[in-house]
N, C-alpha and C positions, 0 to 999 in steps of 0.2 A: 527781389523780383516777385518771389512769391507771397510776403505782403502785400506787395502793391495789387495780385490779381485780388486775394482774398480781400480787399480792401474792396476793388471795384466793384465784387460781385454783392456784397453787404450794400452798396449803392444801390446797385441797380435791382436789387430785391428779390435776396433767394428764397427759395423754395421754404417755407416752416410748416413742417409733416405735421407737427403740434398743432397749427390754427384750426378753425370751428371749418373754417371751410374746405382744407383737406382730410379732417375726420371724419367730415358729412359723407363725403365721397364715395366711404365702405357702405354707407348706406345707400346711395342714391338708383341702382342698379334695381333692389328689391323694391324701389317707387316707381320708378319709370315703366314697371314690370305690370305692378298693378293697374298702374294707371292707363297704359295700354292696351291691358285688358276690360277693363272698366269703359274706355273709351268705345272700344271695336264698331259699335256701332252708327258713331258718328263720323260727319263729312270730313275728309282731309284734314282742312282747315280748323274744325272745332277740336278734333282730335290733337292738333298741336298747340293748340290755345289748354285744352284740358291739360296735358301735359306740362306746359310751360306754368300751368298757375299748382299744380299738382307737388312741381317742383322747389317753386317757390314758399309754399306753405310749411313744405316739409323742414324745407332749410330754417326758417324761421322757428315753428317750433321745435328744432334740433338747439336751435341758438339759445330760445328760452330755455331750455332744460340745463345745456352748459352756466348759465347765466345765474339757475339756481342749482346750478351743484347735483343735478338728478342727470347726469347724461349717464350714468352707470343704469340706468334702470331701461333705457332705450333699447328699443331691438328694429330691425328692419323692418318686419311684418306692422308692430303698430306704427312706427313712422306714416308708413306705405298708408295705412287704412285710415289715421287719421287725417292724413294728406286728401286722399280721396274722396272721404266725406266734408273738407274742406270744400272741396270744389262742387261736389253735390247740394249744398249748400248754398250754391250763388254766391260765395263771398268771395271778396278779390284780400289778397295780402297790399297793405300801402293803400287802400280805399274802403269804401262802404261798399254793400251789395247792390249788386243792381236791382233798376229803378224798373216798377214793373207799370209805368208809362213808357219808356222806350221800345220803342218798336224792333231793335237793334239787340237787348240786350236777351239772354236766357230765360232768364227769368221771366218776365213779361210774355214770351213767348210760354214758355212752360206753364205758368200761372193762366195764361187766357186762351190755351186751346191752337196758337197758330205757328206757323214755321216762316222764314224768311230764306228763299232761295238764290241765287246767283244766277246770271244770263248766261248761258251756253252758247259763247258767240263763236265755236268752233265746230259746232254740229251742224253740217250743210244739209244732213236730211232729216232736223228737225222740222216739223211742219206746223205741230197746235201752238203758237205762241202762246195759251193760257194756261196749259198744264205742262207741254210735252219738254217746251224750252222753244229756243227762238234759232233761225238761221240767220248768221252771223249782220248784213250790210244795212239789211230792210230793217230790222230791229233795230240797229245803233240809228237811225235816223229818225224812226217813232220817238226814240226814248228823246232824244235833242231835242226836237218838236217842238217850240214853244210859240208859236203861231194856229195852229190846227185846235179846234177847239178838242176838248176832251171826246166827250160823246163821240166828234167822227172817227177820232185817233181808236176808240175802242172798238166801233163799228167797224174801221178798214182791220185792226188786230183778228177778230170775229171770221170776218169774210175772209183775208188773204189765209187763216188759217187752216177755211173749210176747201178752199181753191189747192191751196199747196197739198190737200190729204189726197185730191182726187190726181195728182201727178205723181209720176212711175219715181225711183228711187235718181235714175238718170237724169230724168228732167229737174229733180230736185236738188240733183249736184250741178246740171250746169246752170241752173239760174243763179244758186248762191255763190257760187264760181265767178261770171261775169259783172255777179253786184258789187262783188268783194274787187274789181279792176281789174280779171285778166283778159286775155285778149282770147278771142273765139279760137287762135293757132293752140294756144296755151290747154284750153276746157280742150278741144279736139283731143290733143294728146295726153289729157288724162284720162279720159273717153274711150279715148281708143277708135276713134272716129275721123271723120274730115270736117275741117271750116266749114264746107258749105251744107253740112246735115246739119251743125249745132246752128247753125242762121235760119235754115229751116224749122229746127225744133221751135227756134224760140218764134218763129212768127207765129206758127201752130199756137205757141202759149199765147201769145198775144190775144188773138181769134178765140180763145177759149174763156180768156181773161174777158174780153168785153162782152161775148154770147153769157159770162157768168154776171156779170156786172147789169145787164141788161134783163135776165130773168131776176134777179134780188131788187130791181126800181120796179117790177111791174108786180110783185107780193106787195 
């Protein structure tokens, strides 16, 4: 019987403390460490991308050094900072660097001065669609948009964004409230209000939308 377990577990592939990739492991703690810190200053997202490529790198050149017989010379700290500068480098492990015609990729940005940000389509009291970020309902439908020529599509961005500054924090949660599908009972009770003030508010918006609408046609 006890064959036969030792038998199955050789199958199903035990554990070898000896491979490149559970040696790595002592190391991987003193990268993840640096590279962390290195990061701090980036978005969420680029922060796990830094990491995940920071990771990669290191593993890689851990394997080159096993490969030539130099893994005795290895220490955590240089793994760590050559890892690092891997990534500060633009260069991906498994490809080339990025291409600094992409508008998507680090480098490109890095190299020509600009950033690429993400919509904030969960900020109800965002207002500047150009800088501040966008509330959630109105914006998913700009961006769809493939009818509306540009120019107006920029022109209404412009204006709804200088109309949403001059509304109270309230007005500017129940409008993206109602865009987003809820029902006037719904916005009320997160309000803190009644149905029939939030019907009020918004005709008010309404009357204020077209009194705005109607001074920007006569500039």
């Amino acid at each position: 019987m006890a064959s036969t377990c030792r038998s199955s577990e050789h199958e199903l592939g035990a554990v070898d403390p000896s491979s490149n990739e559970n040696r790595f492991l002592r190391y991987l703690p003193a990268v993840e460490k640096h590279a962390a810190i290195q990061s701090r200053h980036l978005s969420e997202l680029d922060r796990e991308e830094y990491l995940a490529e920071a990771v990669a790198a290191a593993f890689v050149n851990y394997h080159s050094a096993t490969q030539r017989g130099t893994e005795h010379t290895i220490t955590p700290s240089t793994l760590a900072n050559y890892a690092v500068l891997h990534v500060k480098g633009m260069r991906h492990v498994g490809g080339r660097a990025d291409s600094t015609t992409d508008a998507m990729s680090s480098r490109a940005q890095y190299t020509r001065g600009f950033k690429v940000h993400g919509l904030k389509w969960n900020d109800s009291r965002a207002y500047n669609c150009m800088t501040d970020g966008f509330a959630p309902t109105w914006n998913l439908a700009m961006v769809e948009d493939c009818s509306t020529p540009v120019p107006d599509q920029a022109a209404f961005r412009i204006d709804w964004s200088t109309f949403l500054k001059r509304q109270t924090d309230r007005t500017r949660s129940a409008m993206s409230l109602l865009a987003a599908g809820h029902s006037r009972r719904e916005v009320s009770e997160y309000l803190g209000t009644t149905p029939p003030a939030v019907t009020q508010r918004m005709a008010r918006v309404e009357r204020q939308w077209r009194r705005f609408q109607g001074a920007e046609m006569k500039q």
